[in-house]
C-alpha positions in Angstrom: 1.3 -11.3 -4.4 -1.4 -13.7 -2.4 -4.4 -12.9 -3.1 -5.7 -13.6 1.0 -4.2 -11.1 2.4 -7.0 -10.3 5.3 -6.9 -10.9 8.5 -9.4 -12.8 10.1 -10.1 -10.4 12.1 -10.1 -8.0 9.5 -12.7 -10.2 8.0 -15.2 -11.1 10.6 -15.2 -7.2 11.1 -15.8 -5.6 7.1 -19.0 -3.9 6.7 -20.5 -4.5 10.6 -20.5 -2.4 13.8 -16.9 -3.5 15.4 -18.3 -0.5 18.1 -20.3 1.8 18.7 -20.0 5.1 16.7 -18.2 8.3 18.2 -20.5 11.2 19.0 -18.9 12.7 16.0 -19.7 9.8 13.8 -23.2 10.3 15.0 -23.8 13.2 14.0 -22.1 13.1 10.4 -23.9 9.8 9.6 -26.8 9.2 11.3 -28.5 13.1 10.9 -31.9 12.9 9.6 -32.4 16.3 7.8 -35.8 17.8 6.6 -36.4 15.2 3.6 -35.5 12.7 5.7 -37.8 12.8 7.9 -40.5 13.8 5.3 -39.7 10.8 3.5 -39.7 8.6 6.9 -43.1 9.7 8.1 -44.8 8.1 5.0 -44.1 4.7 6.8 -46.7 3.1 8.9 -46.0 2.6 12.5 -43.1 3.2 14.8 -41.3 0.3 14.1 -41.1 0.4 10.4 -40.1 4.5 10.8 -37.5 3.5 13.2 -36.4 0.5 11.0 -36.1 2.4 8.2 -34.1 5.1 9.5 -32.0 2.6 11.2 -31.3 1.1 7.6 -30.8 4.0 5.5 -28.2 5.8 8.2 -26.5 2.3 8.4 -26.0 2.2 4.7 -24.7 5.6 4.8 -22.2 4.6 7.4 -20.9 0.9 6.7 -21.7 0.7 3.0 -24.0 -2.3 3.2 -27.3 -3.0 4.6 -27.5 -5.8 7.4 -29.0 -8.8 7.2 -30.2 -8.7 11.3 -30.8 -4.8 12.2 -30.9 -6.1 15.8 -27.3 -5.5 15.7 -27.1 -2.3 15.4 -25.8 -0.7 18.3 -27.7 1.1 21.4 -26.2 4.6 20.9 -27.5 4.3 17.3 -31.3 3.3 18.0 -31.1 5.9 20.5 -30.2 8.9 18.4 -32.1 8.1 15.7 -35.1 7.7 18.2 -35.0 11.0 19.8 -35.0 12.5 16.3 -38.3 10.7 15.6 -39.2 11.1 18.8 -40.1 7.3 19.3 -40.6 5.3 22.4 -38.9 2.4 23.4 -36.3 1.8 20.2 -35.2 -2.0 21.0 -38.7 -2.7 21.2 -38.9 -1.0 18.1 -36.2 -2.5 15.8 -37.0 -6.2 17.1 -40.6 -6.1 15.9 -39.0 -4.4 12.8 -36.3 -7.5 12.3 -39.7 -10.1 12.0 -41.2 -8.0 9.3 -40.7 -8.5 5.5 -41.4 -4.7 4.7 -37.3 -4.3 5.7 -36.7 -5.8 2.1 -38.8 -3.6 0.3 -37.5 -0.6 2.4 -34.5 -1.5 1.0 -35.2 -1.3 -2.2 -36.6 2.2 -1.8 -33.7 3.5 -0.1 -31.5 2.5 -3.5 -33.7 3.6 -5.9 -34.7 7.4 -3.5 -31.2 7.8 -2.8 -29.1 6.6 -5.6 -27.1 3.2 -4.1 -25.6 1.2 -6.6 -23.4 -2.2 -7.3 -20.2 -2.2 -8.1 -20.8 -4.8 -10.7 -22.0 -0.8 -12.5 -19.7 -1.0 -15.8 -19.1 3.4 -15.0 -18.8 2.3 -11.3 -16.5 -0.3 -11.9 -14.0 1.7 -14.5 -13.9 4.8 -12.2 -13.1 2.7 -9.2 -10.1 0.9 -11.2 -8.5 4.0 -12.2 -8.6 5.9 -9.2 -7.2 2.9 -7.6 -4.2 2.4 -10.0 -3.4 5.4 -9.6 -3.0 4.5 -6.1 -1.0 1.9 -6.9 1.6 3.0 -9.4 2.4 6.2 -7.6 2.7 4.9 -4.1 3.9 1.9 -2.0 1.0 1.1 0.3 0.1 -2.6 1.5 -2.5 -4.5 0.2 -4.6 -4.2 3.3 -3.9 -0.3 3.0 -5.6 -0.3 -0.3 -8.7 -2.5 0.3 -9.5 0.0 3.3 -9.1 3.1 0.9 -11.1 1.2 -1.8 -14.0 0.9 0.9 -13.9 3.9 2.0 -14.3 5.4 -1.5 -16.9 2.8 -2.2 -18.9 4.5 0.6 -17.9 7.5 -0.3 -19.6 7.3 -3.5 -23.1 5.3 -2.7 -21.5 2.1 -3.8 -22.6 -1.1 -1.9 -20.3 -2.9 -0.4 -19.4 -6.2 -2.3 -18.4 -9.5 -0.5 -14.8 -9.4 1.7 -13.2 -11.8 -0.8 -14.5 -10.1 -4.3 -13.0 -6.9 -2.9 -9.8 -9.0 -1.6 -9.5 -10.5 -5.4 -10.1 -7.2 -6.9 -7.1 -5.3 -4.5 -4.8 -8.2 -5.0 -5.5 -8.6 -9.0 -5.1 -4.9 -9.6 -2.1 -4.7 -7.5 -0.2 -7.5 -9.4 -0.5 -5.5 -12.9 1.0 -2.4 -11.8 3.9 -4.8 -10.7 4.4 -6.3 -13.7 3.9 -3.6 -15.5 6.9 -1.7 -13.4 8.9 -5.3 -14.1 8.6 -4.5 -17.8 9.5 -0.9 -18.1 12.6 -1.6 -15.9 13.8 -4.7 -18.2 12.5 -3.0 -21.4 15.9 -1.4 -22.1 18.2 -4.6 -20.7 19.9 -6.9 -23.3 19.6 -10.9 -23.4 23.3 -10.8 -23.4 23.2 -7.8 -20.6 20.8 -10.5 -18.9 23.2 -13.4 -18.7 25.5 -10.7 -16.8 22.8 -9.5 -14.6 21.8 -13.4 -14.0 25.8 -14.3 -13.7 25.8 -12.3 -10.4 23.4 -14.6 -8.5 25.5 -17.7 -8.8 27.7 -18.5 -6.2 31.3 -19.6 -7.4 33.2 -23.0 -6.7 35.0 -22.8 -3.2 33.5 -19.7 -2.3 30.8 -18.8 0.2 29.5 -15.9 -1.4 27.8 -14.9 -4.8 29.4 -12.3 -6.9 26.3 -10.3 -5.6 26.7 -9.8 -2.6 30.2 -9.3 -2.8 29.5 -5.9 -5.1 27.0 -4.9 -2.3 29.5 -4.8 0.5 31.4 -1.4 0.6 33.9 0.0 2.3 33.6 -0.3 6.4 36.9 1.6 7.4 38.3 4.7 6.4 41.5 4.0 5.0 44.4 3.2 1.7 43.1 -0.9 1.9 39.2 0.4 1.7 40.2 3.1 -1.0 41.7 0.2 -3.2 38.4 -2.2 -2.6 36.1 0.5 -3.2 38.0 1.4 -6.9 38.1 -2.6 -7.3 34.9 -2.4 -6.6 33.2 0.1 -8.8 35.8 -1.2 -11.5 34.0 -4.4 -11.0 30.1 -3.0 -11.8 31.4 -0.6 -14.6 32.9 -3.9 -16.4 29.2 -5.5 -16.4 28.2 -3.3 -19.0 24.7 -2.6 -18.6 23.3 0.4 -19.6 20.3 0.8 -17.3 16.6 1.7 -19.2 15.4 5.2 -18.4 13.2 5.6 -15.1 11.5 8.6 -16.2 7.6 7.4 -16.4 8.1 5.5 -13.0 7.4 7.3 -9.8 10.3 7.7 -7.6 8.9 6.3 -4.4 8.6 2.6 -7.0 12.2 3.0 -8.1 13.5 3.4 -4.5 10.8 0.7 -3.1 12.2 -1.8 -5.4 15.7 -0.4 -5.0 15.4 -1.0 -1.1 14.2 -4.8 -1.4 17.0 -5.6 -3.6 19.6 -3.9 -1.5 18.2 -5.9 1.7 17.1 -9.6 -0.1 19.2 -12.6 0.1 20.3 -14.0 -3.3 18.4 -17.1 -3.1 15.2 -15.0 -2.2 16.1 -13.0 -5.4 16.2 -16.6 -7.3 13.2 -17.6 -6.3 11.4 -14.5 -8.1 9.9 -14.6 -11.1 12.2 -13.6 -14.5 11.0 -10.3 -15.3 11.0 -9.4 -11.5 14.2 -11.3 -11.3 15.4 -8.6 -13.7 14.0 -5.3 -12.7 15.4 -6.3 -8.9 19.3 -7.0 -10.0 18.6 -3.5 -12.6 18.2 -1.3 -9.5 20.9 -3.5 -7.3 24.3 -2.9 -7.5 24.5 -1.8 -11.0 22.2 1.2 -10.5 23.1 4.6 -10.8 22.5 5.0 -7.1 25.6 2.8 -6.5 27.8 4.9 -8.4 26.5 8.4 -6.5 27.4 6.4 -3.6 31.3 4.8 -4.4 31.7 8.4 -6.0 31.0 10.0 -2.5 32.4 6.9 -0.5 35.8 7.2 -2.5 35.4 11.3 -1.9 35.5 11.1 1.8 38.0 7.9 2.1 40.8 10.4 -0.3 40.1 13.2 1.9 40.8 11.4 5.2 43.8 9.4 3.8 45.2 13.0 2.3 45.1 14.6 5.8 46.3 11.7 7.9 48.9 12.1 5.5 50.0 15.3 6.3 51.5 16.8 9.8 49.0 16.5 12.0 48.1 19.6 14.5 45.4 20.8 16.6 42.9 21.9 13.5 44.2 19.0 11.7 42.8 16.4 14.1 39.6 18.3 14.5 38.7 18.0 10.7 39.9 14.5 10.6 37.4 13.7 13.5 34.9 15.4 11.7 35.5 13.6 8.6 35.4 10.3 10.1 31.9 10.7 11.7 30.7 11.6 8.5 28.9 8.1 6.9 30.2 6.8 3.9 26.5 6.5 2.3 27.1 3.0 0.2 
């Protein structure tokens, strides 16, 4: 997978104010209980009170302390101001943004209140398993997962790394549950089972289409022609020979992801992948057992229909052959 897979948007807005917070955000983030404000009073002045308020509920909120507090929004300054009750808060946090105490302030609030880095060796392992787990049990986009990873990075008084660290992390994780799912799928497969797999892809002499795709189109009428291509047709996948690997330690939701892209991609997109993808993709194609559930049902309905139309037809005759016929063939 890349491993940019941001937006720039996306970028220019990680770890800022994109708005101003909800009322409701206000008052989950930006509360100053009892030791708060305890802990606030002990600074001299109005402006380094405010400013430090301003930074510790900011930190609390975006995960990451900003470099300009002049940023922070109006409904922010204002809440936090009528808690302490301060006069005149933009005042306030400008006078704040020329001072150097905001570094040192910042270094209190880590230490008082338990922010870390990720670079933490615990920080870092519980991060990377929670995540895989996010990974190998579900099918969520890359930019789905960096925005769970931040949130659980705030969640748990982790400071917010750089957009691209993050990015590199997602993308790197991400690409070993793949091949790890690439592997389990073509653990069980044959080199000569291989070549058979690989033998669908190739387009032969005179013809437009690849042995491939010609096993993934089924039946589109009811009738004796589309009985006989469907039993051609399953005769066809049952003479490849492969016995498939067992899908029991993969999640289900992997299985049918992966089973979806190789129903849907075109075969030169499917030659283009790498070999042990290449492999997984064609195991859950046409020769998976979903195929056969499916020609087994298709062939089911199509020797139903062609029994009745068969027979005398009457008033309850037609009206279960109509039925019949609405019902999809699911290949």
């Amino acid at each position: 997978m890349p491993v940019q897979f941001l937006t720039v948007e996306q970028r220019a807005d990680y770890g800022r104010y994109v708005t101003e917070p909800r009322p409701m955000d206000l008052a989950r983030y930006f509360h100053l209980d009892d030791t708060d404000r305890q802990f606030i009073a002990g600074k001299r002045g109005d402006h380094n009170r405010l400013g430090f308020a301003a930074q510790l509920t900011t930190v609390c909120f975006l995960g990451r302390f900003l470099d300009d507090t002049t940023q922070i929004p109006a409904n922010v300054l204002n809440a936090l101001a009528r808690q302490l009750e301060l006069d005149d808060p933009v005042r306030c946090i400008a006078n704040y943004h020329d001072q150097r105490q905001r570094l040192r302030h910042i270094e209190e609030i880590r230490a008082h209140y338990g922010y870390v880095e990720i670079t933490e060796r615990q920080v870092g392992y519980r991060l990377t398993r929670w995540l895989y787990v996010l990974c190998w049990t579900g099918t969520d986009r890359p930019s789905v997962l960096f925005d769970r990873a931040t949130s659980w990075l705030i969640t748990h008084k982790v400071l917010l790394p750089g957009a691209s660290t993050l990015e590199r992390y997602v993308a790197r994780l991400r690409s070993r549950v793949e091949e790890r799912l690439w592997q389990l799928l073509g653990r069980g497969v044959s080199p000569d089972q291989q070549a058979r797999l690989e033998s669908l892809l190739v387009v032969p002499t005179g013809s437009r289409r690849s042995e491939l795709d010609r096993l993934r189109t089924g039946p589109v009428m009811i009738s004796s022609p589309s009985l006989v291509h469907a039993l051609r047709r399953l005769h066809s996948v049952r003479e490849l020979g492969v016995r498939l690997p067992t899908t029991a330690r993969i999640p289900a939701t992997r299985v049918a992801a992966l089973a979806r892209f190789a129903g849907a991609a075109k075969v030169s997109a499917i030659l283009r992948l790498p070999q042990a993808r290449r492999v997984a993709t064609l195991t859950q194609n046409e020769v998976s057992p979903r195929l056969c559930r499916g020609t087994h049902q298709g062939l089911t309905y199509t020797a139903v229909v062609v029994n009745l139309k068969s027979r005398p037809r009457d008033e309850v005759h037609d009206e279960r052959v109509s039925k019949l016929e609405s019902c999809p063939l699911g290949l």
